[in-house]
C-alpha positions as CSV (number, residue, x, y, z in Angstrom):
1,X,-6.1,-15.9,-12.3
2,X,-7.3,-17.1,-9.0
3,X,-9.4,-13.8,-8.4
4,X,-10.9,-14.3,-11.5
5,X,-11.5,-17.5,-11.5
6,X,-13.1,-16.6,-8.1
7,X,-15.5,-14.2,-9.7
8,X,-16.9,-16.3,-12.6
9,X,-18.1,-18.8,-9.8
10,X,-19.5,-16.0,-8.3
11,X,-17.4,-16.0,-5.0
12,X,-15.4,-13.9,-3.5
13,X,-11.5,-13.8,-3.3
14,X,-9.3,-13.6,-0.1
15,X,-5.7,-12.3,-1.1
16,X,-3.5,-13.3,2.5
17,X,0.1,-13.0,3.7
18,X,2.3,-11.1,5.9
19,X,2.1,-7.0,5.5
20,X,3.4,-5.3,2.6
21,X,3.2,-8.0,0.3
22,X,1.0,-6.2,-2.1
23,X,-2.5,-7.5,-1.0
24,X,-5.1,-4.9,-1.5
25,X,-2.9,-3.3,-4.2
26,X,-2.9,-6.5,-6.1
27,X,-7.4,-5.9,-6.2
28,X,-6.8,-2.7,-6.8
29,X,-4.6,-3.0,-9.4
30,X,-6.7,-5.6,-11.0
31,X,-10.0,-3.5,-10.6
32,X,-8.5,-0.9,-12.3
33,X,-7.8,-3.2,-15.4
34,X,-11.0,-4.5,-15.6
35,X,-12.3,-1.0,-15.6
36,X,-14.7,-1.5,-11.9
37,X,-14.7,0.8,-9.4
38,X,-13.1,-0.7,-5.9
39,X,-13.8,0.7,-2.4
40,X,-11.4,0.4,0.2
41,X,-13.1,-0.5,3.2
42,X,-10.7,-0.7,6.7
43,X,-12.3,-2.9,9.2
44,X,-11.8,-2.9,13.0
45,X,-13.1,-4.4,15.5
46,X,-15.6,-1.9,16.2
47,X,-18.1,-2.5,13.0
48,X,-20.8,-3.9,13.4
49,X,-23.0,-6.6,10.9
50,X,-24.9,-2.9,11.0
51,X,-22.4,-1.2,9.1
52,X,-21.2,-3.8,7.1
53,X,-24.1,-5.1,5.9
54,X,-25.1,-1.2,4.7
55,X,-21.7,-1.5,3.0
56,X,-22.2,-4.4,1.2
57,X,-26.1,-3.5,-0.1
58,X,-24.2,-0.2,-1.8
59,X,-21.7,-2.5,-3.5
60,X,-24.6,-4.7,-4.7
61,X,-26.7,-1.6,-6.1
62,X,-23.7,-0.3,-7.6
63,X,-22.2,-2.9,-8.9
64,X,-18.5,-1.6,-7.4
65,X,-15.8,-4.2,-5.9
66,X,-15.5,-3.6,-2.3
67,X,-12.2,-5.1,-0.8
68,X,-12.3,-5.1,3.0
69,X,-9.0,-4.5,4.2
70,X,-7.6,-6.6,7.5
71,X,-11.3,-8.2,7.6
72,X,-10.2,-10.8,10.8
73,X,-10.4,-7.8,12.8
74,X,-13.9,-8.1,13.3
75,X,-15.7,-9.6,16.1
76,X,-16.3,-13.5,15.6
77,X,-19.7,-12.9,16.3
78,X,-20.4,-10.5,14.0
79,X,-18.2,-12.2,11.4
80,X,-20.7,-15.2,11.9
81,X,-23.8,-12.7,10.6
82,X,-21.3,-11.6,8.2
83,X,-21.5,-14.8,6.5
84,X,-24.8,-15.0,5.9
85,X,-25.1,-11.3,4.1
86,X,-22.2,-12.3,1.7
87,X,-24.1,-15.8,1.0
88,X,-27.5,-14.1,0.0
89,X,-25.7,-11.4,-2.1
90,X,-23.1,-14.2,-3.8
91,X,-26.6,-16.5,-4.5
92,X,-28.4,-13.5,-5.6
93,X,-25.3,-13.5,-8.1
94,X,-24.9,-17.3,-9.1
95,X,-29.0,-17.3,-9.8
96,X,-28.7,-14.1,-12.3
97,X,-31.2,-12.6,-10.0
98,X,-31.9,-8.8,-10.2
99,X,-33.2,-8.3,-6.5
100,X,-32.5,-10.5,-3.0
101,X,-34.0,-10.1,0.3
102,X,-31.6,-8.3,2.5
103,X,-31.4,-7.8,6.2
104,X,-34.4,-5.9,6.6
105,X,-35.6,-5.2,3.0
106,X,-34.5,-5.9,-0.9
107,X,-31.4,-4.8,-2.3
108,X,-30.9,-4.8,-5.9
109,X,-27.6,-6.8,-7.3
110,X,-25.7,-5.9,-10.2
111,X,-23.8,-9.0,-12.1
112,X,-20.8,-6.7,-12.2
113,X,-20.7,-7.3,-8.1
114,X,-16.8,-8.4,-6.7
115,X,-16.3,-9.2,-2.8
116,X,-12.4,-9.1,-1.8
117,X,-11.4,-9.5,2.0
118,X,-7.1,-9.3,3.0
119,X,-5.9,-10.8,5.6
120,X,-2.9,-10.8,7.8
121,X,-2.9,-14.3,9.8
122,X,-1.3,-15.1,12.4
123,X,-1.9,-11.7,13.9
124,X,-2.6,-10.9,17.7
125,X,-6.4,-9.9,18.2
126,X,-7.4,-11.6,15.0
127,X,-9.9,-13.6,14.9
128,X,-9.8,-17.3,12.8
129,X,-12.7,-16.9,10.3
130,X,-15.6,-19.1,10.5
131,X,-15.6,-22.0,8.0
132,X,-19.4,-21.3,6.5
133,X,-17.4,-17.8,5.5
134,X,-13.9,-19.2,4.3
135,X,-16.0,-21.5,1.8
136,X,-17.3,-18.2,0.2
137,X,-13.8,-16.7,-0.7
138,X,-11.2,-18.4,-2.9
139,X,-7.9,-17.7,-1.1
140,X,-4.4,-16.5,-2.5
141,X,-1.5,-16.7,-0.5
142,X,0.9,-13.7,-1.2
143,X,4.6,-14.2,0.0
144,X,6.7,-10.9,0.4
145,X,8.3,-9.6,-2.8
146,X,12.0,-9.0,-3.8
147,X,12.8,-5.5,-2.8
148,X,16.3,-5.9,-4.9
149,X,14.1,-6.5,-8.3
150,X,11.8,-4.1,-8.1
151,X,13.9,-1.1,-7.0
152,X,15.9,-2.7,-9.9
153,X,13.1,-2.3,-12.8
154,X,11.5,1.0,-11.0
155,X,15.3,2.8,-11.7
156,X,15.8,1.0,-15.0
157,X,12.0,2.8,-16.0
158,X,13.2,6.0,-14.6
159,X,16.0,6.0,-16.8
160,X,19.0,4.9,-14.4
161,X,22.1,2.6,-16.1
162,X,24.0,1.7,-12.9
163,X,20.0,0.8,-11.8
164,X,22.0,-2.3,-10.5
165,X,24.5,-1.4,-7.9
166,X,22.0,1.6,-7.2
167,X,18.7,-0.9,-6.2
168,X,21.1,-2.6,-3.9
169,X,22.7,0.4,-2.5
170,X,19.2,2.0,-1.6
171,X,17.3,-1.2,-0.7
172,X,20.4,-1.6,1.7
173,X,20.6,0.9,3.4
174,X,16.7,1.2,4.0
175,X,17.2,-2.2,5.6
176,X,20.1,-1.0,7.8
177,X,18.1,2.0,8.8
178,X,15.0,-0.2,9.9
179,X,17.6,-2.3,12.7
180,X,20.0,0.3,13.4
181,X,17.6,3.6,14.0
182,X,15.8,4.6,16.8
183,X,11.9,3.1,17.0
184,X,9.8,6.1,16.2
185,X,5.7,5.6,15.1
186,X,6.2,7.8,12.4
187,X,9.2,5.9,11.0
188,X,8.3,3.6,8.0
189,X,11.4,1.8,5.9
190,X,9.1,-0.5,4.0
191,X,8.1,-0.8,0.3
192,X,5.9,2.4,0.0
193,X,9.5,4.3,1.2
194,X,11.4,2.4,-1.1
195,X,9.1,3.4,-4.1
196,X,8.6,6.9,-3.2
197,X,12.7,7.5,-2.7
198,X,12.8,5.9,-6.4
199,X,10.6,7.9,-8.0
200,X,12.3,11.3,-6.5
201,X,15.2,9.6,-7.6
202,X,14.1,9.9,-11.0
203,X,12.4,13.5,-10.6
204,X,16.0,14.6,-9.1
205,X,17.6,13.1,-12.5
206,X,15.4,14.8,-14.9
207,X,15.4,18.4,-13.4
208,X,19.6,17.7,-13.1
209,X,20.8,15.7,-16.2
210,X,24.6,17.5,-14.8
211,X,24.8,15.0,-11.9
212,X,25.8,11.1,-11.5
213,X,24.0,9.0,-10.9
214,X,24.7,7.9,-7.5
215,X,24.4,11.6,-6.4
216,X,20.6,11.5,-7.9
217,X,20.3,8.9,-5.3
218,X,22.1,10.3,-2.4
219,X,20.2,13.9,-2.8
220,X,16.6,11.7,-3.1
221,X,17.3,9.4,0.0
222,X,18.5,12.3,2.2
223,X,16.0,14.8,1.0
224,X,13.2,12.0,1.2
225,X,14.5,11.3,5.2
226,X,16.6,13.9,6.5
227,X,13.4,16.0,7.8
228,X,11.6,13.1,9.6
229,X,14.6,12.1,11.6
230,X,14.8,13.0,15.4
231,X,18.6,14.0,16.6
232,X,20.4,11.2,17.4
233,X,19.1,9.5,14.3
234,X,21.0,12.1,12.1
235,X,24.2,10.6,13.3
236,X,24.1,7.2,12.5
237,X,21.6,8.2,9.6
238,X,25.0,10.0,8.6
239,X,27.5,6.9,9.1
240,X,25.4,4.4,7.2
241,X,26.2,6.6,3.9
242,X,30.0,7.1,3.9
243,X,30.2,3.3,4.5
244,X,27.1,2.8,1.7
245,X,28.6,6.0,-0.9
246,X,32.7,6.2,0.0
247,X,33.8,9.5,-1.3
248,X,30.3,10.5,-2.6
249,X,29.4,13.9,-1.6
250,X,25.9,15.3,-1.8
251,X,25.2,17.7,-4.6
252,X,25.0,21.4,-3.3
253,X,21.8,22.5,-3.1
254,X,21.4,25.6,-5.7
255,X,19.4,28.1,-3.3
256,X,20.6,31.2,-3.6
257,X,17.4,32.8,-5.4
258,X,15.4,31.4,-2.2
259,X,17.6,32.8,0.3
260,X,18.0,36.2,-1.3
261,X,13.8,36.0,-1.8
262,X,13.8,35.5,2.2
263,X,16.5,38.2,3.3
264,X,14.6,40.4,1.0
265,X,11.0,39.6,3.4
266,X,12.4,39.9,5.9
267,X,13.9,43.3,5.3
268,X,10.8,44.9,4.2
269,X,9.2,43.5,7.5
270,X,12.2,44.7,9.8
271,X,12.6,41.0,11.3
């Protein structure tokens, strides 16, 4: 509603909260129902009012929503030039006019036009915004969402009756392996893990109706983990599930056509 709202004043909106909470999916997500195309733009401290200001001319000419992710990573100075770009193209907007002066030039502007920026406050090395630009976004505060729920209703849609027990067991022991493993950069226990071990979950069930369902979920969690983890991590990766599934064991894997396939390669190549 806000974001809306923001865009029939012809302003832009500035989804915030803490990461994972859904901001840029939440434009995205609303783009897509409105039928507009949205660009993902990734800002860093590096850009330039250069760059950005080329950025935002294409979004004008096109007419596209552009949603500039983590924008109070730029430079406070360029932010400040920043400003002024997104005021001429938001007037441009407000006045119905087809064409604005911009930086060097004229751009045309499209009515269809939406401006998003996300932002993570609080950060280190971000910068506050300056207020002449906070007046031209409408802001949203985002709070971080119930895991338990949502693994809840993604089961349930997969087709899962103990979805329950299971959306507490998995966001569980997700939560357990984020404090008890190892720190490792390519290690992620968030929401995007969560909702890709769900949706295996559900491939795993429709390829074997045979199993229960707390099997579907111990095959998807360990197939969706196993590979990534270094040594050590195996062990306790290991513990956490006989104390999470008691007297579950993982479904044999049936691969006896792959192995013959291989010892059959290997033959013919005399390895």
């Amino acid at each position: 509603m806000t974001l809306t709202n923001a865009l029939n004043m012809s302003r832009g909106g500035a989804p915030q909260g803490p990461a994972g909470t859904g901001k840029t999916e939440t434009v995205k997500d609303l783009g897509k129902n409105l039928a507009f195309y949205v660009v993902i733009q990734n800002c860093s401290d590096t850009m330039d009012y250069i760059s950005i200001g080329k950025t935002f001319a294409g979004l004008a000419l096109s007419g596209s929503w552009g949603c500039f992710d983590e924008f109070n990573r730029i430079e406070l100075e360029v932010l400040s030039v920043v400003a002024q770009q997104v005021l001429t193209i938001l007037d441009a907007l407000k006045k119905n006019e087809a064409a604005t002066p911009f930086m060097e030039g004229t751009i045309q502007v499209q009515k269809d036009t939406g401006l998003f920026i996300t932002m993570n406050p609080g950060y280190a090395g971000r910068s506050e915004l300056p207020d002449n630009l906070k007046a031209l976004f409408r802001p949203v505060a985002m709070m971080v969402p119930d895991f338990n729920t949502i693994a809840k209703i993604i089961l349930m849609s997969e087709g899962f009756k103990q979805n329950d027990v299971l959306a507490k067991k998995v966001v569980t022991i997700y939560e357990l392996m984020k404090k008890q493993l190892s720190k490792q950069d390519h290690y992620d226990f968030g929401m995007r893990a969560v909702k890709s071990v769900l949706n295996a979950s559900g491939r795993v069930k429709r390829e074997r109706p045979d199993l229960d369902e707390f099997s579907v979920a111990i095959k998807a969690i360990r197939d969706m983990n196993l590979s990534k983890f270094i040594a050590e991590d195996v062990v306790l990766f290991d513990n956490l599930f006989v104390d999470l599934f008691p007297g579950c064991d993982e479904p044999d894997n049936d691969n006896d056509d792959l192995l013959l396939a291989i010892e059959d390669s290997l033959r013919k190549r005399n390895l």
